[in-house]
N, C-alpha and C positions, 0 to 999 in steps of 0.2 A: 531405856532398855533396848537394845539394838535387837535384830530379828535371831539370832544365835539364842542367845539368851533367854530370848520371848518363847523360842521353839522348845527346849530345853523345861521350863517353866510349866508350860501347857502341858508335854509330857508328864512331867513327875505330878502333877495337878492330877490329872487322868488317872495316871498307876493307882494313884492311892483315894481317891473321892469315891470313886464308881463303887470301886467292892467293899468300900465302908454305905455308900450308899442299898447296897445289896441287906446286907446286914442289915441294915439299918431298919430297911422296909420289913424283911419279919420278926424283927423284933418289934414292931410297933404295932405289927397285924398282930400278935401274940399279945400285948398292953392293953388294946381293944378291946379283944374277948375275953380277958378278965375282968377289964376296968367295968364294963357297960352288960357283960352279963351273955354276950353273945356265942353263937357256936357255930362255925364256920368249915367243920367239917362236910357238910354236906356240900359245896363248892367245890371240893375235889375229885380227882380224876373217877366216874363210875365209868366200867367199862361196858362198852357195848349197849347205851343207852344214850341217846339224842342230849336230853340233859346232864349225862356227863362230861362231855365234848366241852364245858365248859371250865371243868378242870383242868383243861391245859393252859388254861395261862392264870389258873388264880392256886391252883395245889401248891406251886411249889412257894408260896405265900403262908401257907397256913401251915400251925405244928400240934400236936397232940400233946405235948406237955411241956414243961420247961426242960428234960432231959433229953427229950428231943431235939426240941429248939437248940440247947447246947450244942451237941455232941453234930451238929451240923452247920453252926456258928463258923467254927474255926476253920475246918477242911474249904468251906465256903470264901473266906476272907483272904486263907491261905495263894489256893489256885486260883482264884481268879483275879489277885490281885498278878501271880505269877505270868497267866494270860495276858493282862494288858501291858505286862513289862516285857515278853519274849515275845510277844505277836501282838504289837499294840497294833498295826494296821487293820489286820482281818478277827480282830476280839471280839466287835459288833455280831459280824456276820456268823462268828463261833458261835455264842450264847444267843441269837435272836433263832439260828437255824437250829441249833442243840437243844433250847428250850423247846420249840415246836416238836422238834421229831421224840425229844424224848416222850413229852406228852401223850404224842397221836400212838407209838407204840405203846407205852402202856395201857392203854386206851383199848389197843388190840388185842393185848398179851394175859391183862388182868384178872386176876379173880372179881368176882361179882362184891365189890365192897369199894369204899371210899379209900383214895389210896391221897395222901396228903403227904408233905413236905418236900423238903430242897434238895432230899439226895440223889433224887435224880440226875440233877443237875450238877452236883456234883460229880458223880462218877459219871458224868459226857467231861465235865473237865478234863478229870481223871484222865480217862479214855484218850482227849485230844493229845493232852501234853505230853503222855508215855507216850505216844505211838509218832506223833507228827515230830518230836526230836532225834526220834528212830532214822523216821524217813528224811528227814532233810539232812543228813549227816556234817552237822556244824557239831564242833565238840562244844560248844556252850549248852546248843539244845537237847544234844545228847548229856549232856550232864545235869540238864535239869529232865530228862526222862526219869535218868538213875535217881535223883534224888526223890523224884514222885512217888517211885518204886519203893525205894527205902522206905519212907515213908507213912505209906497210904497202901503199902505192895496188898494189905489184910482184905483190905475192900474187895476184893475179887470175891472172896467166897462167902458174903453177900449178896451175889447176884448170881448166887444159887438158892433152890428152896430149904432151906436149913431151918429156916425158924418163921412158925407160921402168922407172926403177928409182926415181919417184916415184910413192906413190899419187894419183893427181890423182881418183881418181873419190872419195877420202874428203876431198879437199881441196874438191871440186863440190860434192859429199850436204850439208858444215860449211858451205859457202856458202847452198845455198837456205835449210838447217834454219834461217839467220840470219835470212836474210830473211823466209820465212813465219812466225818467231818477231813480228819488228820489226811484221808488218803485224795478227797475231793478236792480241798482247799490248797492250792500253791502257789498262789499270788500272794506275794507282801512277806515272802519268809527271807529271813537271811540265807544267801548263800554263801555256802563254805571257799573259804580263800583259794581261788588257783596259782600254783607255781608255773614257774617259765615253762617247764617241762612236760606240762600237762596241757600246751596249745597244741594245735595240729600243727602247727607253721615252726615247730621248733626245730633248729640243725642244731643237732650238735656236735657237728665239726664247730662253729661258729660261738659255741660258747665257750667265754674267756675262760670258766673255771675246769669245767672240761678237758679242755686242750693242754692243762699244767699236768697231765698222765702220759704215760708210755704207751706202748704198741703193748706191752705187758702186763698193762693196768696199775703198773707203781706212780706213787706219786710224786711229781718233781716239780713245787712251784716256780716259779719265772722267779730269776733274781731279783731283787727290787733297782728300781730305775737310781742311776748315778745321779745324784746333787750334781746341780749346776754350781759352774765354779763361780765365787765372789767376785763381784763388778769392782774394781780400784777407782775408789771413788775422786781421784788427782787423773783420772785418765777421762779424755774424750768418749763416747759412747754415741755411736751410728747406727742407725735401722733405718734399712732400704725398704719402702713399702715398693708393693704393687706395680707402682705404677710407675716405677723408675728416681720417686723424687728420694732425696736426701735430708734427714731429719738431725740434725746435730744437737747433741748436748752438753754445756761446759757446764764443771759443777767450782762454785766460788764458798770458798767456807766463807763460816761465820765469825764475824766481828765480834767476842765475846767481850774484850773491851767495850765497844762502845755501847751493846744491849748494854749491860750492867749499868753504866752510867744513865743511860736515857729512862732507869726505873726508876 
């Protein structure tokens, strides 16, 4: 497997491992505390207490029912499988920094209660992908904005208090974290194609397509170049290089007699 290939391979490994690895880990934290009898809610995010602080990095692990766990399955597998395919360079440093800040904010922001699961973390995806395809103006990342939009557009009002047995304040913290992510982070994004005409160095007296218009902006392309006329192939044919010397070429047809016999 040549290094092309190899590159290529590792990538698409990545896109798709990681966010079934994600999945993968709360669903088996959720297996656990059925299988063995445990409850693991206390582990997550309490705010403003020393022993809560410990909810940032084990909440977004833990779910309060299997409806829950669902309904935060997919949006989960979805985006961040999206993340490592449109930003596979800076994914780590999205979800390593996203996961933290969303934590320590709600952490900040919380009602005095255990605030458990992954949608935090999702809607910082959320957050990143609409906003950082915004800002980078590539029509791919902008079209996977729109498509987040479309989407997942409901999520927003979520992260408002609408419903008091939702955390909305870890659904707001995962929102901003997305955003301040999108507008921090600009190393390793694609940038959008520049044309000729968008260097500083460009004339365009000097460009060829330019130059086929009038003084009155009509357009009149250049006629196309005359074919050279055919070489007679019974005639001699001379080219003087450079340097004075003379190169001669006589052209001797073929003996189709005698090939045919020598087959």
């Amino acid at each position: 497997m040549n290094t092309q290939k190899r590159t290529a391979f590792e990538f698409n490994l990545t896109m798709i491992v990681w966010p079934l690895l994600f999945v993968l880990a709360i669903w088996m934290v959720f297996w656990f505390e059925l299988r063995f009898g445990f409850d693991f809610n206390r582990f997550g995010v309490r705010p403003h207490t020393i022993k809560g602080l410990r909810g940032i990095l084990f909440s977004p692990f833990i779910h309060g029912d299997i409806q829950h766990l669902w309904h935060n399955t997919l949006p989960l597998l979805i985006l961040s499988t999206a993340l490592f395919y449109f930003y596979s360079r800076i994914a780590w440093r999205v979800l390593l920094f996203g996961f933290l800040v969303t934590g320590i904010g709600t952490w900040l922001l919380g009602r005095p209660s255990y605030h458990i699961g992954a949608s935090g973390v999702i809607y910082m995806l959320f957050g990143f992908l609409f906003l950082k395809g915004i800002l980078a103006r590539h029509f791919r990342l902008m079209a996977l904005s729109f498509v987040v939009v479309f989407v997942y557009g409901s999520l927003i009002w979520y992260a408002a208090p609408i419903d008091p047995e939702i955390s909305w304040e870890g659904h707001l913290s995962g929102l901003f974290a997305g955003f301040g992510l999108a507008v921090i982070l600009k190393q390793g994004i694609v940038q959008p194609p520049k044309y000729k005409w968008e260097y500083p160095n460009y004339e365009e007296e000097e460009d060829e397509f330019m130059q086929q218009f009038d003084e009155d902006g009509n357009f009149s392309p250049k006629p196309p170049p005359e074919p050279e006329p055919e070489l007679n192939p019974d005639a001699d044919r001379t080219q003087e290089l450079e340097d004075g010397i003379h190169v001669v070429y006589n052209f001797k047809p073929l003996d189709t007699t005698s090939s045919s016999e020598n087959l």
